[in-house]
C-alpha positions as CSV (number, residue, x, y, z in Angstrom):
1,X,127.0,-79.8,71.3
2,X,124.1,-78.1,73.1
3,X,126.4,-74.9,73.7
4,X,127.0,-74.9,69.8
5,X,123.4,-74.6,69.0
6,X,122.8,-72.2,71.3
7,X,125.4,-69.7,70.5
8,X,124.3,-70.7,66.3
9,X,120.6,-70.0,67.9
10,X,121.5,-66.6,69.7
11,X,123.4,-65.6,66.4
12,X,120.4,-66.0,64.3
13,X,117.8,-64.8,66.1
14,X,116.3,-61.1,65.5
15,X,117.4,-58.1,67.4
16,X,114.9,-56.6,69.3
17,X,113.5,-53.4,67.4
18,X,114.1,-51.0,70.4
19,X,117.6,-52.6,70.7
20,X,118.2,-51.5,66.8
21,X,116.7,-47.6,67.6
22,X,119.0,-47.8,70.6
23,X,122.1,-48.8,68.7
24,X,121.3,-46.5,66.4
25,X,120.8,-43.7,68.2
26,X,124.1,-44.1,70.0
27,X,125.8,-44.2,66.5
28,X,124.3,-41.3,65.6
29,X,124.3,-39.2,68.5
30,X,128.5,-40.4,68.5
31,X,128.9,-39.8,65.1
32,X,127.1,-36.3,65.4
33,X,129.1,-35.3,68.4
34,X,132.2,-36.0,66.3
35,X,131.2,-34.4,63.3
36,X,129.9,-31.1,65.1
37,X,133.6,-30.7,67.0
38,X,135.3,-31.3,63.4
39,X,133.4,-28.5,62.4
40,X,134.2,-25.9,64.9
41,X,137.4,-26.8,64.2
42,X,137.8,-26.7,60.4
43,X,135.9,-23.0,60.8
44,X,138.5,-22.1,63.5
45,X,141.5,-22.9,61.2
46,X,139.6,-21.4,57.7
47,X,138.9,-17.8,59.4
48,X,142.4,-17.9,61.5
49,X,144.4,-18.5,57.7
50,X,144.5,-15.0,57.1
51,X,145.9,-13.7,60.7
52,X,148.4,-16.3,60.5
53,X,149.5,-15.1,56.9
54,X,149.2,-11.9,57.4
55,X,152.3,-9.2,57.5
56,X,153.0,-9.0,61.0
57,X,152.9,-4.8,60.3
58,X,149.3,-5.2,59.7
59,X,148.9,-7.1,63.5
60,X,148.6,-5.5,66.6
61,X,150.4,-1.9,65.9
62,X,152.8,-4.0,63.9
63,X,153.9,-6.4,66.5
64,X,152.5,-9.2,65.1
65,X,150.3,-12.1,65.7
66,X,152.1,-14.2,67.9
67,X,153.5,-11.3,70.4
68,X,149.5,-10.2,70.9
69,X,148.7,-13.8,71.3
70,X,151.5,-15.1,73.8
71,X,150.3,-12.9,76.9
72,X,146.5,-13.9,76.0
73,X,147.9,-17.5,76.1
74,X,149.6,-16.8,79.4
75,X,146.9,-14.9,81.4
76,X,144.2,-18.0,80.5
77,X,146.4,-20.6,81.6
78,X,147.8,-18.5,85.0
79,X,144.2,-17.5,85.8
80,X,142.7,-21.1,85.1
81,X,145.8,-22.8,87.6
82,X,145.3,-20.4,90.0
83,X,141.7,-21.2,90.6
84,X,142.4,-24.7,90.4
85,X,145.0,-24.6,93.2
86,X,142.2,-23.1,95.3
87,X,139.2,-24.9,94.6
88,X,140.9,-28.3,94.3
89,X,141.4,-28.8,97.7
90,X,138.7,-26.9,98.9
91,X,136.1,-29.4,96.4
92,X,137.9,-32.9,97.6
93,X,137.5,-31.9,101.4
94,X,133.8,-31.2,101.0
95,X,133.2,-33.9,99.1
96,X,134.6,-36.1,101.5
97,X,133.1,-34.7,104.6
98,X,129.4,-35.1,102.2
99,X,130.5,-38.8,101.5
100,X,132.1,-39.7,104.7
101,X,131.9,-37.9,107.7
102,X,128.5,-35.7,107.6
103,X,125.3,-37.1,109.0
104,X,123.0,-38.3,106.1
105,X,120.7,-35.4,106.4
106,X,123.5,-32.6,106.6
107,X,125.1,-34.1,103.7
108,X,122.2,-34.3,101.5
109,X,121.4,-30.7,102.5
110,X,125.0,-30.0,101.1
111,X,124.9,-32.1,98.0
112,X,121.7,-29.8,96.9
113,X,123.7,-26.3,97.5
114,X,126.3,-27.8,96.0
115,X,124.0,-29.4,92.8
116,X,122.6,-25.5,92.9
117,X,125.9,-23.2,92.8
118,X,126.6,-25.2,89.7
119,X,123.5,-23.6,87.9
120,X,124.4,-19.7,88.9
121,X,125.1,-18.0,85.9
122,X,128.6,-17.0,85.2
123,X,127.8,-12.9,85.1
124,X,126.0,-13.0,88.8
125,X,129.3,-14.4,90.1
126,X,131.1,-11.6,88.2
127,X,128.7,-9.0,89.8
128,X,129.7,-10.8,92.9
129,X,133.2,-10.6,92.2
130,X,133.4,-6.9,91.4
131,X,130.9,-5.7,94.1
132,X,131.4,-7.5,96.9
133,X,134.6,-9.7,97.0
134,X,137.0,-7.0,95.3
135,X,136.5,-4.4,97.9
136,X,136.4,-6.8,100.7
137,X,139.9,-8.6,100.3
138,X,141.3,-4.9,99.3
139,X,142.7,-4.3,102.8
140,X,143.8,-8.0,102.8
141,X,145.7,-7.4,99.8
142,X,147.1,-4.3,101.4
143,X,148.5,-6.3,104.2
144,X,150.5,-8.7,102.0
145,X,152.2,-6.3,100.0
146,X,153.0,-4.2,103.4
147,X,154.5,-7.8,104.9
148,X,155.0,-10.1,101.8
149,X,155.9,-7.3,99.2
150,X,159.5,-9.1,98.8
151,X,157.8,-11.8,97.9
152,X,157.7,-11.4,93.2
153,X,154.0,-12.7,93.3
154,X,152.8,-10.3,96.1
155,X,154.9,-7.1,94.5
156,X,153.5,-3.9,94.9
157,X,151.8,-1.2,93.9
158,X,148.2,-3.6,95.1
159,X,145.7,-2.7,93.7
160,X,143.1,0.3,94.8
161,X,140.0,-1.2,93.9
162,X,141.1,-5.5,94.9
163,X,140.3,-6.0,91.2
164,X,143.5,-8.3,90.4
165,X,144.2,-11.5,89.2
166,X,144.0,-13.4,92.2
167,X,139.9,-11.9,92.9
168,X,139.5,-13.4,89.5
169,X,141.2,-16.8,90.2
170,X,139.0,-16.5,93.3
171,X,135.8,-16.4,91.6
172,X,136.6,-18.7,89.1
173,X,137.1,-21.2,91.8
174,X,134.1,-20.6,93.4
175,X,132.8,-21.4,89.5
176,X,134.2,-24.4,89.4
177,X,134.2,-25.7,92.6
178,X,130.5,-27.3,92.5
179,X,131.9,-29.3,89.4
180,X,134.5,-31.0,91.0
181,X,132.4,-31.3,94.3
182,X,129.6,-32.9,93.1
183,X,131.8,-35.1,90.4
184,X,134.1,-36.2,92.9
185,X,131.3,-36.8,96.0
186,X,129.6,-39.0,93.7
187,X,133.0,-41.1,92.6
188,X,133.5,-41.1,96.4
189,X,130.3,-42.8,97.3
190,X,130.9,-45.3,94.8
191,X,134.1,-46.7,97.0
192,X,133.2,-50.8,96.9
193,X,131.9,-51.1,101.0
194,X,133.7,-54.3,101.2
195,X,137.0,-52.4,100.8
196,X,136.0,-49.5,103.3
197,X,135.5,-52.2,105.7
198,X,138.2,-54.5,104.7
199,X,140.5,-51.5,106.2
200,X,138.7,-50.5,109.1
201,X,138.7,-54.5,110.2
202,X,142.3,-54.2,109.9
203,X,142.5,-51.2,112.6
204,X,142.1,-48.3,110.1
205,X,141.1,-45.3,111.3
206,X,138.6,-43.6,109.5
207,X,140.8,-41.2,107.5
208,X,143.5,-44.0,107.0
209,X,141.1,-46.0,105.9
210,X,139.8,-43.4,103.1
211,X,144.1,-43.1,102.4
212,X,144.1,-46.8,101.8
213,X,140.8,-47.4,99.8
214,X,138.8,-44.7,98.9
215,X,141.4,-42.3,97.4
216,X,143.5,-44.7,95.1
217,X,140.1,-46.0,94.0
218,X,138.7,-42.4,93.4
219,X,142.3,-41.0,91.4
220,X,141.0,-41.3,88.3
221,X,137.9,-39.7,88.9
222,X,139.1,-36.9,90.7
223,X,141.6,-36.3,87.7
224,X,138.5,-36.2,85.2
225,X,136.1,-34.2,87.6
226,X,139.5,-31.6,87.8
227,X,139.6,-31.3,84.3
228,X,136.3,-30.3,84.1
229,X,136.7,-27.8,86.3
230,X,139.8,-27.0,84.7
231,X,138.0,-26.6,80.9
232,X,135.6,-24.2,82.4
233,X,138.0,-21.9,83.9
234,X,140.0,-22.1,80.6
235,X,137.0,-20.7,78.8
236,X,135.3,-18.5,81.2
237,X,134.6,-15.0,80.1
238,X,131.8,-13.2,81.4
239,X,133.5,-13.3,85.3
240,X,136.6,-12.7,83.9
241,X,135.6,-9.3,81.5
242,X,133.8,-7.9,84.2
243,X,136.5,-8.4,87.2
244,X,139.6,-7.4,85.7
245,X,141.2,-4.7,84.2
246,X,143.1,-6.2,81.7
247,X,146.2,-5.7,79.8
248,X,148.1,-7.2,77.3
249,X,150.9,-8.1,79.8
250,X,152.9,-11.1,80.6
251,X,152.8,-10.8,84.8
252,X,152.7,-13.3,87.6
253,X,152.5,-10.4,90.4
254,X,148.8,-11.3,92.1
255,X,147.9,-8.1,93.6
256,X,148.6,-5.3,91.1
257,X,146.3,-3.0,89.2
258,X,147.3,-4.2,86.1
259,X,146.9,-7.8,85.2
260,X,147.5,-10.7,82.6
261,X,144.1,-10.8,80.4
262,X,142.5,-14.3,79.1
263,X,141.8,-15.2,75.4
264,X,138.1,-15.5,76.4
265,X,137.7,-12.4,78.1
266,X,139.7,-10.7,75.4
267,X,137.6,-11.5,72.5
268,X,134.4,-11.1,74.6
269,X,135.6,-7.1,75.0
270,X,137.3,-6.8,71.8
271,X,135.0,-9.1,69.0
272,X,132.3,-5.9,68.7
273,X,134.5,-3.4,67.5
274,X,136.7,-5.5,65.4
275,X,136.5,-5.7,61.5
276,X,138.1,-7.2,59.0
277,X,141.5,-8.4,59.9
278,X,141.0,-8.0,63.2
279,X,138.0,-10.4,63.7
280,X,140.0,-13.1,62.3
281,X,142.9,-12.4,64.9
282,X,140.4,-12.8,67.1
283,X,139.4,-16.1,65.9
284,X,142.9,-17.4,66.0
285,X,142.9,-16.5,69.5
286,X,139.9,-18.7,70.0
287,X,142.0,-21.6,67.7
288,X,144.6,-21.2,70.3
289,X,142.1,-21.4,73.3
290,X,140.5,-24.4,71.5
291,X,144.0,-25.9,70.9
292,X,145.2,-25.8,74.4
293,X,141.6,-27.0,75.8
294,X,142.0,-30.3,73.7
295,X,145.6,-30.6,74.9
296,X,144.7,-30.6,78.7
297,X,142.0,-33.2,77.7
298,X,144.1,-34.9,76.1
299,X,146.9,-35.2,79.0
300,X,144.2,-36.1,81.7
301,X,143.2,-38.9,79.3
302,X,146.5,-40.1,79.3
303,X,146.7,-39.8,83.1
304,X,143.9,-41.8,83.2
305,X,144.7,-44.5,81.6
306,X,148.0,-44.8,83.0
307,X,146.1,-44.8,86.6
308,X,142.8,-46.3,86.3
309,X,144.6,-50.4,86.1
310,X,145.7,-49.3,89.9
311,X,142.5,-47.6,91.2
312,X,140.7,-50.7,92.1
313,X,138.0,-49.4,89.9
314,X,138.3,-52.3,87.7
């Protein structure tokens, strides 16, 4: 009886007023969130109507939309991997050595570079890329396709100048690896002690004991902070523009002079000069980039989901 007139108590009794703001708020900011993505993409699909419908003759030298936009599609999604399978493993072995292994003030020291390189703008790192990294790996480049040439990604000619498609998935990683760093250090440190312990009590070592607890509960974060990463090489354009020399070409050879270009980069070099027709080509490029973006969400939700029951973060 007493329990009934509570709950009939706490039902009846006034919200708070900055409860009501805050609930509010939420629902609005939500709501505006949703509505603002709904309308980038109902502007994408208006202004892309007309490449889509239009005689293939009148797209690119008559070859039509979907043969310009297929090597686009492939050079965003090569470029974006490759820098992932760089800076993935590079971002979860600093982010444990910050977490786990470094004294306290070493690793703070490291969390602040790390918190830092995230805020470099994207053209410094392509300045970077173009005067300083290309010309340094050039020899190294050199060397694998004297030794590795057999090899179909590390076919020759290289290139003169080290400006290729691997310098670019190069800096791109070094874009993206602060995201994943400092997203996955933080899931890291949030590892529940009493598991840590639980395995070290047990005759863990250390790194069996981060096998045992700390990964499986950190999976789903690491998936999430790697998509991250993942959406901003997708997208990145200034790096890319000023590092490669692109092509419309459909190429998984690393070290060549001419290279795969991105849809980002590509409408970055080519959205000034285009008119009529061809700026809405160009936005059906960006449809495309916006398409596959939501798809790769879209899969590491579902990864999530599927994982997160078994991380121990629950």
């Amino acid at each position: 009886m007493t329990i009934e007139v509570q709950e009939s108590t706490q039902a009846k009794a006034p919200g708070r007023l900055g409860d009501k703001v805050f609930s509010r708020s939420s629902l609005i900011a939500g709501s505006l969130i949703l509505a603002v993505l709904a309308a980038v993409a109902i502007f994408l699909l208006a202004q892309s109507l007309p490449a889509f419908l239009a005689d293939p003759a009148d797209v690119n030298d008559g070859q039509g939309f979907w043969v310009y936009v297929i090597p686009l599609v492939f050079g965003t999604v090569w470029a974006a991997a490759l820098a992932l399978a760089i800076a993935l493993p590079f971002a979860i072995g600093i982010a444990l050595f910050i977490s786990h292994f470094a004294p306290r003030k070493l690793a703070q020291g490291l969390g602040y570079v790390i918190d830092l390189l995230a805020a470099v703008p994207s053209v410094v790192f392509g300045l970077w890329g173009i005067t300083v990294l290309a010309p340094a790996v050039q020899p190294f480049y050199t060397w694998l396709v004297d030794n590795l040439g057999w090899f179909p990604l590390f076919a020759g000619p290289v290139s003169g100048t080290g400006r290729s498609i691997l310098t670019v998935a190069v800096v791109l990683a070094v874009m993206i690896l602060p995201i994943i760093t400092a997203l996955t250090r933080e899931i890291f440190l949030q590892t529940p002690r009493l598991h840590e312990e639980a395995a070290l009590a047990l005759g863990a070592t250390r790194w069996e004991m981060i096998k045992v607890a700390v990964l499986p509960f950190a999976r789903p974060g690491i998936i999430s902070a790697t998509m991250l990463g993942l959406g901003r090489a997708l997208g990145e354009t200034m790096a890319v523009a000023m590092v490669l020399s692109p092509s419309v070409i459909i190429s998984f050879a690393l070290l060549q002079s001419q290279n795969p270009t991105t849809i980002a980069a590509n409408i970055a070099l080519n959205f000034p000069e285009a008119h009529d027709l061809g700026v809405n080509v160009l936005i059906a490029t960006g449809l495309i980039l916006f398409i596959i973006t939501l798809l790769v969400n879209s899969l590491a939700r579902m990864v999530i989901n599927r994982r997160k029951a078994f991380s121990g973060a629950n």
